[in-house]
C-alpha positions as CSV (number, residue, x, y, z in Angstrom):
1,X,73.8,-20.9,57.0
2,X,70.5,-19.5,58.4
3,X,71.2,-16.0,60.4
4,X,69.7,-16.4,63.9
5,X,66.4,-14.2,64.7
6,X,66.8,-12.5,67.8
7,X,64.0,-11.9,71.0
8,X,62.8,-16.0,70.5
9,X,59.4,-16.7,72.6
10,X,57.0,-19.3,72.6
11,X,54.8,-16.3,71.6
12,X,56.3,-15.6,68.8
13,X,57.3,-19.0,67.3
14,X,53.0,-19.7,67.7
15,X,52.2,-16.6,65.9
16,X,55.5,-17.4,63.5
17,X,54.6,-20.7,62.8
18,X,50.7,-20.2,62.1
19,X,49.3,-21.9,65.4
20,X,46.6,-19.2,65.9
21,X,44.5,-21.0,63.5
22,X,41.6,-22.5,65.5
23,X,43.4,-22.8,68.7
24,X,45.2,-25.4,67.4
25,X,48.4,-24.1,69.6
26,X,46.6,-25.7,72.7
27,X,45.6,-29.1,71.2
28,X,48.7,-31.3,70.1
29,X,48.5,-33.7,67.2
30,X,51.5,-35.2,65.5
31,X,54.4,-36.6,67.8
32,X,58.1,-36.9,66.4
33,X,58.1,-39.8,63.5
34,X,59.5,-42.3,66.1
35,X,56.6,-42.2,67.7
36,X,53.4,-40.8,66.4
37,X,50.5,-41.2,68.6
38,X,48.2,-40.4,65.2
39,X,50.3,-42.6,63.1
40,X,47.3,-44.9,61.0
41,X,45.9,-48.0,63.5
42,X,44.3,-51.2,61.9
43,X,40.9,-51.5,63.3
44,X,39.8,-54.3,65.5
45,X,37.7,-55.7,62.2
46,X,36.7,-54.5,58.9
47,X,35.0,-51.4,58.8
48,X,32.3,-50.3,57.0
49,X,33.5,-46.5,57.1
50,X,36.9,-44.2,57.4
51,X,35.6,-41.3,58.3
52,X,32.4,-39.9,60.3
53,X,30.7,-36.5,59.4
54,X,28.1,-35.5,63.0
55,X,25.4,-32.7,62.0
56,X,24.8,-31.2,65.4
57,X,21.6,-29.5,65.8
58,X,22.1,-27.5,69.0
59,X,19.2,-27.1,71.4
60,X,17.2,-30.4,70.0
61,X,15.0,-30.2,67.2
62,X,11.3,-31.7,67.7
63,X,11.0,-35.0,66.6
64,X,7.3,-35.4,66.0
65,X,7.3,-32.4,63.9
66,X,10.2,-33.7,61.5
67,X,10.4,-37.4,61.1
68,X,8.3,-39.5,63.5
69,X,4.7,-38.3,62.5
70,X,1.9,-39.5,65.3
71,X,-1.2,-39.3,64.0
72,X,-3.1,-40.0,67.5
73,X,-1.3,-36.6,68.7
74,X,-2.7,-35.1,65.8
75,X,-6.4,-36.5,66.3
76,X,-6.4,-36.0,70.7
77,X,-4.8,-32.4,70.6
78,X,-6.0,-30.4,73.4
79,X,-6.7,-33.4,75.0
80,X,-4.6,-34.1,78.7
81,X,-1.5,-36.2,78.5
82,X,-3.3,-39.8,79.4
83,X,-0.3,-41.1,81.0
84,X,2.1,-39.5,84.3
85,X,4.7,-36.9,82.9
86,X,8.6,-37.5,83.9
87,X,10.9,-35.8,85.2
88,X,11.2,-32.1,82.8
89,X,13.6,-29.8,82.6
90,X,10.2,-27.0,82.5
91,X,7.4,-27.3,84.9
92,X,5.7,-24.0,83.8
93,X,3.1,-23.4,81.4
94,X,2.5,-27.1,80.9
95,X,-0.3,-27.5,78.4
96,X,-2.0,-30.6,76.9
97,X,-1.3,-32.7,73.7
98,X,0.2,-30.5,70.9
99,X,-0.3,-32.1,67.4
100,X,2.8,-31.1,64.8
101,X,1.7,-27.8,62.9
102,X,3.2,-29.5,60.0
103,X,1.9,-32.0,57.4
104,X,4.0,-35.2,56.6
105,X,4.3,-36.8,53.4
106,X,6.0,-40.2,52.1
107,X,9.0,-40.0,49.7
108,X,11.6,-42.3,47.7
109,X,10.9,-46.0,47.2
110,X,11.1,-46.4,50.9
111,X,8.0,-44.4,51.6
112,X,9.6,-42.5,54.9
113,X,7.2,-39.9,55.9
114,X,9.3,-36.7,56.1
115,X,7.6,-33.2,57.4
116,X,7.6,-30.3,55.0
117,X,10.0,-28.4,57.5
118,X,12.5,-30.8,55.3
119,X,11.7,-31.0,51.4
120,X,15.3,-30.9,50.5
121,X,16.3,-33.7,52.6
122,X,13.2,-35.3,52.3
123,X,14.2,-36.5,48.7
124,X,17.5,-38.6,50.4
125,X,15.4,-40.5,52.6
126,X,16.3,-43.7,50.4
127,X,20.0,-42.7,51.9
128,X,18.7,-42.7,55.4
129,X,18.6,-44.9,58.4
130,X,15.9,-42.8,60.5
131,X,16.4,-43.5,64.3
132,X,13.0,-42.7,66.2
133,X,13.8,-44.2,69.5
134,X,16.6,-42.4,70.5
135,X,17.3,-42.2,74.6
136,X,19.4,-39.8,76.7
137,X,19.7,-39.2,80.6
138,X,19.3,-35.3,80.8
139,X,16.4,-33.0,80.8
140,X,18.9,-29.9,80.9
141,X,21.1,-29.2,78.0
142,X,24.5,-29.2,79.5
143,X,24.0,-32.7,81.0
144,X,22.2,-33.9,77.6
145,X,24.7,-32.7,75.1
146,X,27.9,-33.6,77.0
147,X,26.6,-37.2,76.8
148,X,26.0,-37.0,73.1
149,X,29.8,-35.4,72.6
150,X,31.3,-37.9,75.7
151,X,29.1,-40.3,76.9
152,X,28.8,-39.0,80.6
153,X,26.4,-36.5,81.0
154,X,28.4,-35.9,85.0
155,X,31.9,-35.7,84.7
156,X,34.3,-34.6,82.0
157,X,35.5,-37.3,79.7
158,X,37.3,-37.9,76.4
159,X,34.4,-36.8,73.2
160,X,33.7,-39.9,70.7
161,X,35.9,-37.8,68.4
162,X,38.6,-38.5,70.4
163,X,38.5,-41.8,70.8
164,X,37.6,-42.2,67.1
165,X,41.2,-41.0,66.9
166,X,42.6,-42.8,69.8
167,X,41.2,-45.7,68.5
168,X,42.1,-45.5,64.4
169,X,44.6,-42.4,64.0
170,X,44.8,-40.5,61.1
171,X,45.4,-40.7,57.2
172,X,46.6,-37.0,56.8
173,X,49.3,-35.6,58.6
174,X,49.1,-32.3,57.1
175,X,45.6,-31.7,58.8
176,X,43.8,-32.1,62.6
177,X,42.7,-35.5,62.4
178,X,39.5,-34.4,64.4
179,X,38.0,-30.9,63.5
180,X,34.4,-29.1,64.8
181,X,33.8,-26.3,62.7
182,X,31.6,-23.3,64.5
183,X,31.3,-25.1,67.9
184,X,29.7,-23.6,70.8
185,X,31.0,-21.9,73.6
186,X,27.7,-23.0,75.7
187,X,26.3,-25.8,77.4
188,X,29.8,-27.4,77.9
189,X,32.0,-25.5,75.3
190,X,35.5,-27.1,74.7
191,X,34.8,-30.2,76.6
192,X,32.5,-31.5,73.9
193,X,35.4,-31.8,71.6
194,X,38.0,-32.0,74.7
195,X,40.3,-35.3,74.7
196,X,39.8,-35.6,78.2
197,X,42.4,-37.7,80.1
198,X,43.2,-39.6,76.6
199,X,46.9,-37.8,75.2
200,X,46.4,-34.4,74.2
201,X,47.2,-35.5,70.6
202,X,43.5,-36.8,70.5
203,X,41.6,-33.5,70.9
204,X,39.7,-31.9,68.5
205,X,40.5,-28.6,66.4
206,X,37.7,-26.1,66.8
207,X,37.4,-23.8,63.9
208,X,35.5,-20.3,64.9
209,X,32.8,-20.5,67.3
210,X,28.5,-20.4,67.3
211,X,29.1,-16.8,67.4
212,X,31.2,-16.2,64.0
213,X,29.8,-15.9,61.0
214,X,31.0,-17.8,58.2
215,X,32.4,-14.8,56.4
216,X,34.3,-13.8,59.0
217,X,35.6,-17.5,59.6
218,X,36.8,-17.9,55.1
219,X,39.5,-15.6,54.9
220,X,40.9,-16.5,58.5
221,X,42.5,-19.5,58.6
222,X,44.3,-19.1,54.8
223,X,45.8,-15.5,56.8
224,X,46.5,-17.4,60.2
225,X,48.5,-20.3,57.9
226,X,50.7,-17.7,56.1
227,X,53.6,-15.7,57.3
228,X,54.7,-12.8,55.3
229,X,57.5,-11.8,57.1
230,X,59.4,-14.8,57.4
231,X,60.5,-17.5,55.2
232,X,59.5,-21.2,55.4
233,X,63.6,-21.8,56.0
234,X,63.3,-19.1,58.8
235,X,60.1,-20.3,60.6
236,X,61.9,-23.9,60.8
237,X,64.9,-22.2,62.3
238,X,62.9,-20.3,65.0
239,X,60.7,-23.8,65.3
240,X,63.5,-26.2,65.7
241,X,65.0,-23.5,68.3
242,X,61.8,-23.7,70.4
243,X,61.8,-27.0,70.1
244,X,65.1,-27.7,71.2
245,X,64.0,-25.7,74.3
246,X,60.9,-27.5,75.1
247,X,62.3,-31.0,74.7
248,X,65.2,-29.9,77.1
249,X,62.7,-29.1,80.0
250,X,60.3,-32.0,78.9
251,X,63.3,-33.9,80.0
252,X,63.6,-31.9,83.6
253,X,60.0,-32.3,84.0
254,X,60.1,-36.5,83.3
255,X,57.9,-36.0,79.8
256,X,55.4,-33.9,81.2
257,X,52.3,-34.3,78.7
258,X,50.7,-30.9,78.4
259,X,54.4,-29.6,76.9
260,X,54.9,-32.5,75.1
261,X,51.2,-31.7,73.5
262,X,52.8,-27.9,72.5
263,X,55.6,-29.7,71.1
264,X,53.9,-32.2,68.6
265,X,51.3,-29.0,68.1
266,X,54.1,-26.7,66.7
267,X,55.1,-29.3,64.5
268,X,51.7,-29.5,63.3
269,X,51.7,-26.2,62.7
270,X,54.0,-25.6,60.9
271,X,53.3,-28.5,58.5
272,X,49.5,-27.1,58.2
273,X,50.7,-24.0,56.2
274,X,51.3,-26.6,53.2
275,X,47.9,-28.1,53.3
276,X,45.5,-26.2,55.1
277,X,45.0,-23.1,53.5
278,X,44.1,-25.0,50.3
279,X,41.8,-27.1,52.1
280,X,39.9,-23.8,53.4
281,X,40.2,-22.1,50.2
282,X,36.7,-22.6,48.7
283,X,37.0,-19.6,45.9
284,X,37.7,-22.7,43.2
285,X,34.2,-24.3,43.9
286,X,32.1,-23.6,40.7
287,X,28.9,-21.4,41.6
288,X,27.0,-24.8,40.7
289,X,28.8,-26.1,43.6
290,X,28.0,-23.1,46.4
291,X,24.2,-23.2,44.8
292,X,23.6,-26.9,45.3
293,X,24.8,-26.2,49.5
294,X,22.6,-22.7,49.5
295,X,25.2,-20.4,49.5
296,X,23.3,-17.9,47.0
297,X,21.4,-17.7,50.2
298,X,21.6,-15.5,52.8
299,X,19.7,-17.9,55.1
300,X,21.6,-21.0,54.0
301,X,25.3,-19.4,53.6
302,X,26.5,-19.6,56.7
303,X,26.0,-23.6,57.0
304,X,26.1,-24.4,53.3
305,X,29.8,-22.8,54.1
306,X,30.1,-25.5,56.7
307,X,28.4,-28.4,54.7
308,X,30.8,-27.6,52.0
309,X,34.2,-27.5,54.2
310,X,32.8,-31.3,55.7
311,X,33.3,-32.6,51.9
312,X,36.3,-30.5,51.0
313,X,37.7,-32.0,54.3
314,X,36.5,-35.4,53.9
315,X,38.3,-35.5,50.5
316,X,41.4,-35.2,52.7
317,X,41.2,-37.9,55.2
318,X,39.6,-36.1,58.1
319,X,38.7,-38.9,60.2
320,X,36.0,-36.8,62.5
321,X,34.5,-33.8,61.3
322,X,32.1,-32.3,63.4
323,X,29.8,-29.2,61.7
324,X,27.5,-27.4,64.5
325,X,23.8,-25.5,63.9
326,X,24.6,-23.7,67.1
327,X,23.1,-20.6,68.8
328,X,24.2,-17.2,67.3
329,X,23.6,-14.0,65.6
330,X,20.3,-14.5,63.8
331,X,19.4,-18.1,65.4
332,X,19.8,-17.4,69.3
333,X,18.1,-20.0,70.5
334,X,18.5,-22.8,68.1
335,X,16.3,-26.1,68.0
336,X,15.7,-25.1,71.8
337,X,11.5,-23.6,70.9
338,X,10.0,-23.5,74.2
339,X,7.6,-21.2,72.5
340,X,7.0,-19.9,69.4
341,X,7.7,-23.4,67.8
342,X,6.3,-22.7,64.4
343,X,8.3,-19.7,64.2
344,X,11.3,-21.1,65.6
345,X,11.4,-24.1,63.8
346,X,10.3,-23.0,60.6
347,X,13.6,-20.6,60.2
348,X,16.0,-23.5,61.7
349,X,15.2,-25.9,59.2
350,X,15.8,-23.4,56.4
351,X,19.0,-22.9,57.4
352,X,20.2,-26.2,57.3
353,X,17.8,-28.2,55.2
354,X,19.6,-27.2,51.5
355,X,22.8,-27.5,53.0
356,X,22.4,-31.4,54.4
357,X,20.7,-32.2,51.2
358,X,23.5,-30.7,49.6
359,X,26.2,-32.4,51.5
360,X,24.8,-36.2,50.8
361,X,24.2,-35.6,47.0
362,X,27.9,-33.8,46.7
363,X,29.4,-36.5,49.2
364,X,28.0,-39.1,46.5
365,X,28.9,-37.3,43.7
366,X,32.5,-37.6,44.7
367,X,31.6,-42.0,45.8
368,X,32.5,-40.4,49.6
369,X,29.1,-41.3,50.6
370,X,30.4,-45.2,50.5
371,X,32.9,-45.0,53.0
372,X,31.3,-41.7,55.0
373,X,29.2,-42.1,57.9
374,X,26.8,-38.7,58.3
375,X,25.1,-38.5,61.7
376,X,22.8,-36.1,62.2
377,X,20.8,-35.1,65.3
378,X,20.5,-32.9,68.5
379,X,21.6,-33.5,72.2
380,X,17.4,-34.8,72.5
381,X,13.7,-34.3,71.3
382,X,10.6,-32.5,72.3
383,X,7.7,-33.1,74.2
384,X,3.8,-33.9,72.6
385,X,3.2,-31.3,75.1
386,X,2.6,-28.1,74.7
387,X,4.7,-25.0,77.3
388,X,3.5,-21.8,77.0
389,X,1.0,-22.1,74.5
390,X,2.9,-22.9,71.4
391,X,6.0,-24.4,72.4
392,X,8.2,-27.6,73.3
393,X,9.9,-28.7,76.4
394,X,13.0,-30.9,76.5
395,X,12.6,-35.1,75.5
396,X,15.6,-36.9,75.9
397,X,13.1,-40.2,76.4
398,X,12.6,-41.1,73.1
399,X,13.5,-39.3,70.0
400,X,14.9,-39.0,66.4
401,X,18.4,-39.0,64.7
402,X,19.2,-40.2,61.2
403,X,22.1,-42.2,59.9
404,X,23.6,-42.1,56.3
405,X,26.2,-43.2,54.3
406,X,28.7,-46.6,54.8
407,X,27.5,-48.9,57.4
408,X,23.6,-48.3,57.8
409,X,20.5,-49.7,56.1
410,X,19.5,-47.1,53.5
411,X,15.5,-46.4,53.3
412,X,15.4,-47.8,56.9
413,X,13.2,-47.3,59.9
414,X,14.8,-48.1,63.1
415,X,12.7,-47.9,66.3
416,X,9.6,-46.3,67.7
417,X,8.4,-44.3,69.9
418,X,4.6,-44.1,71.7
419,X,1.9,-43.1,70.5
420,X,2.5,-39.4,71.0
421,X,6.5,-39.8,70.5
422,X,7.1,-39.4,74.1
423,X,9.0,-42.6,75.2
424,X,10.7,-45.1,73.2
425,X,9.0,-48.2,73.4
426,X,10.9,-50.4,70.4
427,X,14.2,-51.3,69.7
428,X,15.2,-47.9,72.5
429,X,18.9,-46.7,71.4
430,X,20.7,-45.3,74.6
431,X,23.4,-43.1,73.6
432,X,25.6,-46.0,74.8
433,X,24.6,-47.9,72.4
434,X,24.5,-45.4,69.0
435,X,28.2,-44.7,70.3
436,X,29.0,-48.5,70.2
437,X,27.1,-48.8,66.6
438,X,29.0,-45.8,65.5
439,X,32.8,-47.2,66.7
440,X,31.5,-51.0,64.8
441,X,30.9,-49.4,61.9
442,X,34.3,-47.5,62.2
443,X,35.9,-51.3,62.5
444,X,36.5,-50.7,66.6
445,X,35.0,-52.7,69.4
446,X,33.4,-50.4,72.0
447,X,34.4,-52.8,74.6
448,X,38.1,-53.4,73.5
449,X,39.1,-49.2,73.1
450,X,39.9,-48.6,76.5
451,X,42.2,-46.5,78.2
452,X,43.5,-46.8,81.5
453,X,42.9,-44.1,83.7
454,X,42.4,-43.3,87.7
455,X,43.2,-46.8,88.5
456,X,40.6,-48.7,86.1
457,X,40.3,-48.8,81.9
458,X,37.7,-46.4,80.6
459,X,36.2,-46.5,77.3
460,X,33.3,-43.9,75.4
461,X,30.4,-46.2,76.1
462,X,31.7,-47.0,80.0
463,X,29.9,-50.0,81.3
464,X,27.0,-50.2,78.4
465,X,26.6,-50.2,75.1
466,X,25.0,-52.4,72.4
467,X,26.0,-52.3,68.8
468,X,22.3,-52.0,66.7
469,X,22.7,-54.6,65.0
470,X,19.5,-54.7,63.0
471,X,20.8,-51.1,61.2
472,X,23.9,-52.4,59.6
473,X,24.2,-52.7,55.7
């Protein structure tokens, strides 16, 4: 018989039962086994992917200066914009045409053009499906990158994370089925990876923050996941006890959902400490391994940390994994180069070029790569204009993401942008519609993975939406 522990609070069953680990106290997960909310779903059709991995490059890197060369901006610089500006998020220090301080060369069998800001990457481009006519609704980068994460750039809705989960559940019930490693606390924060008004089961994990570095982040969740002082026998006393507790005033409160949340997150919790800290432990990875993501580095480390984890993670049947180039020590502002772009730009793509190039050669390595979709791209581009002399403003009118992986056309152009990359003027790709291409390849049917909610069904891509067909493998 287990001897009772004495002075019980929901305080101390969350520290007992390891839920300090990336706030994963406040986001439920796994329900009781009659009913499991993230219980596996068959897709509406066959997918071409399990699991998505999104690069997010916080503050929008420039797309004419990485993979949408223009070689009229490059033969009128200095010349006036010959066509009325839009609507910009910066009306000072307007300049005129601002060719790409960068020279472009072709790679692979496809011939992509790729900037030398990328070499590493530049040798995948036979993995790629480049996206140059991306389109957003938001100048500002609240507005932008909430519409990237939700699909509303106005009002606070369920991230495409989320409903990846809603829609498909999870394989692993030992791990979040939806993790963002290093997100930031800016420009929206947790409702990028929020679950909205969908069940709290359905949000994502966030591991760290921007602000963390990854050393700090290794060690913590393998000490948040253990408990010294107690036994596993004893924390499933103390849990069951709690449990017993909540479920009784669940019942007074007619199944109110935020506790039910707490519930199904203690349980997860608690079955974490069997899984997790081996999924975070990275000290077996051969120094091959830590080389090939840049983490001999200093410069690459911190993302090669978090390029590595998305493999690690993906090995386990992490449906969403979301891995963030955010603002932080020694990268404050980002992609976000309103001056100073050569400067700026040239240390962001160090960071993270090794790592990506990494990730996609280890993700084949391992045959992930065929059943993987890798997104990468920021909340929008920047302008062919110059701002204060040798900078960028804000595009979200026509830009550049890439796609990799299961689902997409590899060596593939998709898409184009003007003459000086400021509007999309072929095949444009609203967010809407990469959202409804990304659920497709997934197996789910933008239109069909609603929700009801404040008297109507919602879905991610609300009343728009077009799957791109011409990118599909």
């Amino acid at each position: 018989m287990h001897e009772p522990v004495r002075g019980i609070s929901r305080r101390h069953v969350l520290r007992s039962a390891a839920c300090g680990f990336g706030l994963v106290g406040l986001q439920g997960l796994l329900a009781s086994e009659a009913a499991n909310p993230l219980a596996p779903k068959a897709p509406h059709f066959t997918p071409r992917a399990r699991r998505v991995i999104f690069l997010f490059m916080h503050g929008g890197p420039s797309h004419m200066d990485t993979f949408d060369p223009k070689p009229l901006l490059t033969r009128d610089h200095g010349k006036p914009l010959p066509f009325k500006r839009p609507l910009t998020f910066a009306e000072g220090s307007v300049g005129n045409l601002f060719k790409s301080p960068w020279q472009f060369k072709q790679y692979g069998q496809s011939g992509i053009p790729v900037s030398e800001l990328f070499p590493h990457v530049a040798r995948h481009v036979d993995e790629l499906c480049v996206i140059r006519s991306m389109v957003g609704d938001s100048v500002a980068h609240g507005g932008a990158i909430l519409q990237l994460h939700t699909g509303s750039n106005t009002f606070t809705r369920p991230s495409m994370g989320s409903w990846v989960i809603y829609g498909l559940g999870t394989e692993n019930q030992n791990l979040p089925a939806y993790l963002t490693l290093k997100p930031g606390l800016s420009h929206g924060g947790a409702k990028n990876w929020s679950s909205g008004f969908l069940p709290a089961a359905y949000q994502g994990t966030a591991v760290g923050h921007g602000g963390i570095k990854a050393d700090d982040l290794i060690a913590e969740p393998i000490e948040h996941l253990k408990n010294a002082g107690l036994t596993a026998e004893q924390q499933r006393y103390e849990l069951d006890m709690i449990q017993k507790m909540n479920r009784a005033s669940a019942a007074r409160w007619h199944q109110d959902p935020e506790l039910e949340a707490r519930i199904e997150a203690f349980e997860l919790a608690f079955r974490m400490q069997t899984e997790a800290p081996e999924a975070f432990d990275i000290s077996k990875e051969s120094e091959a391994t830590r080389k090939l993501y840049g983490m001999d580095e200093p410069e690459t480390y911190d993302f090669g940390w978090q390029c590595l984890m998305a493999r690690r993670l993906a090995q386990r049947d992490v449906r969403f994994i979301q891995i963030n180039h955010e603002y932080g020590p020694g990268n404050e502002v980002g992609w976000d180069a309103h001056s100073e772009l050569v400067r700026l730009h040239t240390r962001t793509a160090l960071m993270v070029d090794k790592p990506i190039a990494g990730l996609l050669t280890d993700l084949k390595a391992h045959g992930l790569l065929e059943d993987t979709l890798v997104v990468w791209g920021g909340e929008f581009g920047r302008t062919p204009i110059s701002q204060a002399g040798d900078g960028r403003d804000h595009n979200p009118y026509g830009y550049t993401i890439w796609m990799a992986g299961a689902g997409v056309k590899k060596g593939h152009i998709y898409g184009a942008t003007d003459d000086y990359g400021y509007y999309a003027v072929e095949d444009r790709m609203h967010i809407n519609d990469m959202h409804a291409t990304m659920l497709h390849i997934l197996g789910l049917d933008h239109e069909k993975l609603t929700y009801p909610y404040g008297g109507r069904n919602f879905r991610l891509t609300d009343v728009a939406g077009v799957v791109a067909e011409k990118i599909l493998s």
